[in-house]
Structure formats: structure tokens, C-alpha cells
C-alpha positions, 0 to 999 in steps of 0.5 A: 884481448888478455884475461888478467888472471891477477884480477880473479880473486874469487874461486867462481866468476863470471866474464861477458863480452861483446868484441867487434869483428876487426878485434880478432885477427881474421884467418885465411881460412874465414873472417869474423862478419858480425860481433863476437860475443863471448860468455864465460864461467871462470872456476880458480882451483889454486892456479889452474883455471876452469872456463866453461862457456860459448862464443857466438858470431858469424863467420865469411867463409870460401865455399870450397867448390865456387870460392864464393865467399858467404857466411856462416853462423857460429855457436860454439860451446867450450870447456877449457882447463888452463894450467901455468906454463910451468907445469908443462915440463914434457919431460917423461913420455906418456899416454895423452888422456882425454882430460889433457885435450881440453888443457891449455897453457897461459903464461905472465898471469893472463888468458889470450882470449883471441886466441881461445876464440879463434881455436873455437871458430876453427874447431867450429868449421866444416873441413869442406865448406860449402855455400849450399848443397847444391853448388855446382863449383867452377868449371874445371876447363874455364873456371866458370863459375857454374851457379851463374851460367853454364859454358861450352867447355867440354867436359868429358875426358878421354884416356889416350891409352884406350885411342887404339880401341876407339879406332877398332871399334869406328872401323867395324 
């Protein structure tokens, strides 16, 4: 899934897809569920190309809780600067500006858009997804999943520093 930059020829363009869901390399952290349709503005200033669009699909994620899987819709909209690889040169030390967060580096004339997608549905997620609001998890003892029924570990932890004390307090 490679953008060939060769074939822009016009400084303005338009690129629509529609990848099917083994066409991008699934993460450990979910798998693409449904088609990706991306869509996408190409602007050409001499070499460094502006691309400006969305990438829509559904995502099959781990709920953080239960470690059920389910799935979650994914809109993500972008705004990418790509520069030829030689223009990263790194060589002096500087203050990264907010332009420079949106600016990314292609080499040998192509864009690896899988890639791009992939950053996209990362960026796209929550830092600890959930099935539901309500999901009560696994239970800590057993690992029991507590959506689907209740077990009779017992819950409660007692400090084995604070023993003495329990045992003044039941000789009173």
C-alpha cells in the first residue's frame, strides 16, 4: 500500500480507497474488523507533499478490564506534511515546533500508506479501552469474568501488619 509520488504530477489531487481488512498488518493492541476506507487530498509544493483526509473503519480491540474482544468504530481525520528523507538531517539541536508534529518522511518516491493508517487507528484509540462503562473485569483471585456470573472468592484483603490489633480488639 505505497502512494507512488512519481505519478503526481499536478500540484492538487485526489486519492480514494477502500482496503480490505487483511491488507494492513493488524497490531497487538487490535485488528482491523471491517474495510478501510481511506480518502485523501494530495497538495505537491516541489517536493514535500501535503495530505489532508480521513480513515474510517472498525476496529476488534481488548477491553482492558475483561479482555473480551469488541469492536469499535474509527473516524479519524489527518493533516500530514511529507518531506524527502534527505531533509531529515538532525544535525543541530533545536526546539521541535508544532508544525514539526504533522511532518513525516518518505523515501524512494512512495508514501507507505499502511503505515500512515496504522498510526491513524493508534492515535484513534483510547489509552484504556473498555467494552462498556459498566464492565466489572476479571476477578482478581480466580479470573472469572465478572459480566457473565459472580464467584465466591473472597474479595477483601487484610493487612498482616494490623493482626496484633485485630487480636486486641476480639479480646475486648
Amino acid at each position: 500500500m505505497f502512494l507512488d509520488l512519481a505519478r503526481i504530477r499536478t500540484p492538487h489531487e485526489h486519492y480514494e480507497q477502500i482496503y480490505q481488512p487483511d491488507a494492513l498488518a493488524s497490531d497487538e493492541s487490535f485488528r482491523v474488523a471491517a474495510p478501510v476506507s481511506l480518502a485523501l487530498d494530495i497538495r505537491k509544493d516541489k517536493q514535500t507533499f501535503h495530505l489532508t483526509g480521513r480513515v474510517q473503519t472498525t476496529l476488534e480491540l481488548p477491553c482492558s478490564r475483561c479482555l473480551e474482544p469488541f469492536t469499535r468504530p474509527v473516524d479519524a481525520a489527518f493533516d500530514l506534511r511529507y518531506q524527502p528523507q534527505t531533509a531529515n538531517t538532525g544535525a543541530d539541536e533545536r526546539e521541535i515546533a508544532e508544525d514539526d508534529l504533522s511532518t513525516a518522511f518518505y523515501e524512494n518516491e512512495e508514501i507507505d500508506l499502511g503505515q500512515m493508517m496504522r498510526e491513524q487507528f493508534l492515535l484513534s484509540l483510547p489509552m484504556k479501552p473498555l467494552c462498556s462503562e459498566e464492565c466489572r473485569g476479571l476477578c482478581p483471585v480466580c479470573g472469572t469474568n465478572l459480566n457473565r456470573g459472580a464467584c465466591d472468592c473472597k474479595r477483601g484483603w487484610d493487612d498482616p501488619r494490623f493482626d496484633a490489633l485485630r487480636e486486641l480488639r476480639t479480646k475486648n
